[in-house]
C-alpha positions as CSV (number, residue, x, y, z in Angstrom):
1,X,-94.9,61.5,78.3
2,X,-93.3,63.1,75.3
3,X,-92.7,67.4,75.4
4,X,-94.3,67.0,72.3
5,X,-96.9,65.1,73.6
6,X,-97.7,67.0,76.5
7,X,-98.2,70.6,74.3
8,X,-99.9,68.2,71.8
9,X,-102.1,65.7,73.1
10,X,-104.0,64.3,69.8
11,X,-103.5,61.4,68.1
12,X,-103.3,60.7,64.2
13,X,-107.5,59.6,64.0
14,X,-108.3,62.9,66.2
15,X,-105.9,65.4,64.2
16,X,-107.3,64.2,61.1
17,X,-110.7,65.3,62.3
18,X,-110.1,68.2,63.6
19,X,-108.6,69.4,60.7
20,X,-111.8,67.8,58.6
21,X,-113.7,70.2,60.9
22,X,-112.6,72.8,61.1
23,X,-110.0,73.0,57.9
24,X,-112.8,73.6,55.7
25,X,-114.1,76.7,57.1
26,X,-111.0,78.4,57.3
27,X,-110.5,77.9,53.7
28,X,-114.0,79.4,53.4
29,X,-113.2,82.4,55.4
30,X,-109.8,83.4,53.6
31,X,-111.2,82.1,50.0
32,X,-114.3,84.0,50.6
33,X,-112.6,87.3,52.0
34,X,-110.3,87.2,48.9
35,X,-111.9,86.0,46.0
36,X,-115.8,86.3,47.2
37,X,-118.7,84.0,48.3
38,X,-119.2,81.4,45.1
39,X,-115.4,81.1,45.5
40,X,-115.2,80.2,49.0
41,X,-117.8,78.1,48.7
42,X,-116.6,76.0,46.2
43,X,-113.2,75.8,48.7
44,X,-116.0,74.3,50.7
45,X,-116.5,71.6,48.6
46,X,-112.9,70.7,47.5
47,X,-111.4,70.7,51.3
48,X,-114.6,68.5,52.3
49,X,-113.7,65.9,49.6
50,X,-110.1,66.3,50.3
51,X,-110.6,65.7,54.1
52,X,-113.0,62.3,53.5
53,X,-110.1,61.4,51.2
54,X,-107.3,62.0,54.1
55,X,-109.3,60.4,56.5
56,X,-109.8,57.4,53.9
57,X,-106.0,57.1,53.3
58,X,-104.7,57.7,56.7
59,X,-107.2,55.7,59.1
60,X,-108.1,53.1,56.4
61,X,-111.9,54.1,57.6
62,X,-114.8,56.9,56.8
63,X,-115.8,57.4,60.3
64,X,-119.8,57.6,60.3
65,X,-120.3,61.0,61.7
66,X,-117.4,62.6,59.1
67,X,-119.3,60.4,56.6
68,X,-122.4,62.3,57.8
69,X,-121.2,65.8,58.4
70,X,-119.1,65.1,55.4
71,X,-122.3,64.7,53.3
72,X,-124.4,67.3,54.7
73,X,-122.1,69.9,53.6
74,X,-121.0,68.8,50.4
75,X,-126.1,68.8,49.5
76,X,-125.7,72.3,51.1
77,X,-122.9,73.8,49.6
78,X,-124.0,72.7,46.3
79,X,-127.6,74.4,46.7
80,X,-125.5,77.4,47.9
81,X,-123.6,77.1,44.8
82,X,-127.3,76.5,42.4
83,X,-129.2,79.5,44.4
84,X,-125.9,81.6,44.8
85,X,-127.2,82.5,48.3
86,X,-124.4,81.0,51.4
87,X,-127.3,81.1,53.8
88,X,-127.9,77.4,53.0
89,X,-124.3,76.5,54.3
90,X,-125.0,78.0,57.5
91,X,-128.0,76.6,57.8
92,X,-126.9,73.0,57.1
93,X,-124.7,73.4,60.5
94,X,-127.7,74.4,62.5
95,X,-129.9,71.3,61.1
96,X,-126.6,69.0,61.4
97,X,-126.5,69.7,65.1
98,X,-130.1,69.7,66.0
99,X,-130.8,66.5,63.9
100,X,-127.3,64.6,65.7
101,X,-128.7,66.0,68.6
102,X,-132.3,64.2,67.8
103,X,-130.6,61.2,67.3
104,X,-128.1,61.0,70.5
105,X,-131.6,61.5,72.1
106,X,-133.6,58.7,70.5
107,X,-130.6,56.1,71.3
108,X,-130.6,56.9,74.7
109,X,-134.4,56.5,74.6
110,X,-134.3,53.6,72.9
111,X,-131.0,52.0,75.0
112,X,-129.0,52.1,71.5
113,X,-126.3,54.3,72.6
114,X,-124.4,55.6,69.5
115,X,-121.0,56.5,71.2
116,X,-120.8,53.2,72.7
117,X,-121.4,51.3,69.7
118,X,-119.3,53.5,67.6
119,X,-116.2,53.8,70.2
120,X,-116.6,50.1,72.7
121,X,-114.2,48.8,70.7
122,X,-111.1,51.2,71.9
123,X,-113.3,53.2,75.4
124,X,-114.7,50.5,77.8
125,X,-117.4,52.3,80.0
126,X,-120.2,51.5,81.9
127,X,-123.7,51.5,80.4
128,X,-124.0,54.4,83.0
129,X,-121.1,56.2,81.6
130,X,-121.6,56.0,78.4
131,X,-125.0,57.3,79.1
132,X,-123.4,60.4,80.6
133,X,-121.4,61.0,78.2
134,X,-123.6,60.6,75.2
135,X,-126.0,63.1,77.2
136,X,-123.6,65.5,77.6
137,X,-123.0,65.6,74.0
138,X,-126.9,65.8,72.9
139,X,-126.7,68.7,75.2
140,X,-123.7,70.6,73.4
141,X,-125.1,69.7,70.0
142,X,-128.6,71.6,71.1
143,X,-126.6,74.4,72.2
144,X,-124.7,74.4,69.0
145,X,-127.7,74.6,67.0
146,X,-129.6,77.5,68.9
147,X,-126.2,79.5,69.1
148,X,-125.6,78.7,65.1
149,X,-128.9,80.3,63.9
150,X,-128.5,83.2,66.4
151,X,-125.3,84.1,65.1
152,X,-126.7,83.6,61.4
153,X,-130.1,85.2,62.0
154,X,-128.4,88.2,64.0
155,X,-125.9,88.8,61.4
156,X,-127.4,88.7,58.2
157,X,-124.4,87.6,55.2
158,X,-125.6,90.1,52.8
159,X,-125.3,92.9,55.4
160,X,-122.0,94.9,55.8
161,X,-120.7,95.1,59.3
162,X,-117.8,96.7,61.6
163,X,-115.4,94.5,63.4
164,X,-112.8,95.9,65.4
165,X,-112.4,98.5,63.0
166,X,-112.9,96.5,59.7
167,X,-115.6,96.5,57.6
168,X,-116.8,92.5,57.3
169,X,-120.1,90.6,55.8
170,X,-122.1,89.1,58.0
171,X,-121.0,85.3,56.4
172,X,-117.6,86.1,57.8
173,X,-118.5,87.2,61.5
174,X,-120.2,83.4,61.1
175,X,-116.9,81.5,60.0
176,X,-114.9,83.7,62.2
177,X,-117.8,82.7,65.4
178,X,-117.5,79.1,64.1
179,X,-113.5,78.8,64.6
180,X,-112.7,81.6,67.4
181,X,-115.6,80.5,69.5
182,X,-116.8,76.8,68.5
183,X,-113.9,75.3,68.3
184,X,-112.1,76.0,70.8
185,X,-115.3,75.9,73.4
186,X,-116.3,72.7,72.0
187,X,-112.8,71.2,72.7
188,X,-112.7,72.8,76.0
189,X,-116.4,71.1,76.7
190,X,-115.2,68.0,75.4
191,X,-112.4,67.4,77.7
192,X,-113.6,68.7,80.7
193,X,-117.0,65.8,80.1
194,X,-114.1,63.5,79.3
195,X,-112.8,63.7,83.0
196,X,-115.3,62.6,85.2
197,X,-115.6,59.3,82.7
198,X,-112.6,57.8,84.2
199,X,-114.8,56.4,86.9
200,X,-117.0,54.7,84.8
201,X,-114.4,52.7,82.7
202,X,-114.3,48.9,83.0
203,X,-110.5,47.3,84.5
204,X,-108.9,46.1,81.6
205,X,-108.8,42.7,83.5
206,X,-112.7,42.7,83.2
207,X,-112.8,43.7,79.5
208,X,-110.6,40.4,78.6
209,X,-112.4,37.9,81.2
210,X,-115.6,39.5,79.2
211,X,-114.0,39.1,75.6
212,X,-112.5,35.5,76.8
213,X,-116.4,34.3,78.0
214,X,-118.1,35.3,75.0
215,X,-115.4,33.9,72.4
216,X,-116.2,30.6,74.7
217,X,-120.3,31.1,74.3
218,X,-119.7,31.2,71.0
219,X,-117.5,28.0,70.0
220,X,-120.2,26.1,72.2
221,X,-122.2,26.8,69.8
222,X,-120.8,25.4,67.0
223,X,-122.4,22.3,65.8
């Protein structure tokens, strides 16, 4: 393994979504601190399109949760922009995570696991892993959620605050939670549910007999 690699462990599909992300709300905070809330919130919208547009260029793919997430903030931000009120973007991150969370729940429910279907075709697990893994993230997304409105209902964006000296709204002690505390605690949660899935994958020998069994099932079956 590369230095490079080792300092920097993400690929080109994971940098590219990272920076779809968390790239937007970074440009909020410094667009809104400068020129003001309509501003940044328009920023909002421009490095949301911009980061679909990357990911459509560079991956040759809109993955379905960017897609989602993608769209979600590009309906909120625009009601932000018709009420000129930013509480509807913050909100829109609560309802995204409790509603993804709702929905890793109902798969597992329901045996439709959505990280499995989504990622099989690269990550061969166990139905047990995949399980794991997908409950592990309903269980972040919850905690996302309740944390989210805390943070927006605790500091209210119209309000003035001080931070570390600074006088700040309460919309920017948000963005700043979102990408000081979220991101890299989500990352960190992440990779540490990650580990334990290594003894759940399937032996790449398996994976081909499986792929070599069912391209055989289905030429039998041609008439």
């Amino acid at each position: 393994m590369s230095f490079l690699r080792r300092i920097y462990p993400f690929n080109l599909e994971q940098t590219i979504n990272l920076l779809s992300e968390f790239g937007p709300l970074i440009t909020l905070f410094v667009v809104n601190a400068i020129f003001g809330v309509t501003a940044g919130v328009w920023s909002l919208i421009g490095t949301t399109l911009l980061a679909l547009v990357a990911m459509r260029v560079f991956l040759n793919k809109l993955p379905i949760l960017a897609l989602i997430a993608g769209g979600f903030t590009l309906i909120f931000s625009s009601v932000s922009l018709l009420t000129h009120d930013p509480v509807w973007v913050q909100i829109k991150v609560t309802l995204f995570n409790a509603a993804f969370a709702a929905f890793l729940g109902f798969g597992l429910v329901t045996r439709k696991n959505f990280f499995k279907y989504a990622f099989e075709s690269t990550f061969h697990y166990t139905q047990e892993g995949w399980n794991r893994f997908t409950l592990g993230m309903m269980i972040l997304f919850l905690v996302l959620a309740v944390a989210n409105e805390g943070i927006r209902l605790a500091f209210w964006h119209a309000n003035s605050y001080e931070l570390f000296g600074h006088q700040t709204t309460g919309l920017q002690i948000w963005i700043l939670f979102k990408v000081a505390v979220v991101m890299p605690g989500s990352g960190l949660y992440a990779f540490l549910l990650t580990r334990p899935m290594r003894k759940y994958a399937i032996p790449p020998e398996d994976v081909a007999a499986a792929k070599t069994t069912e391209t055989a099932v289905e030429v039998s079956m041609i008439p």
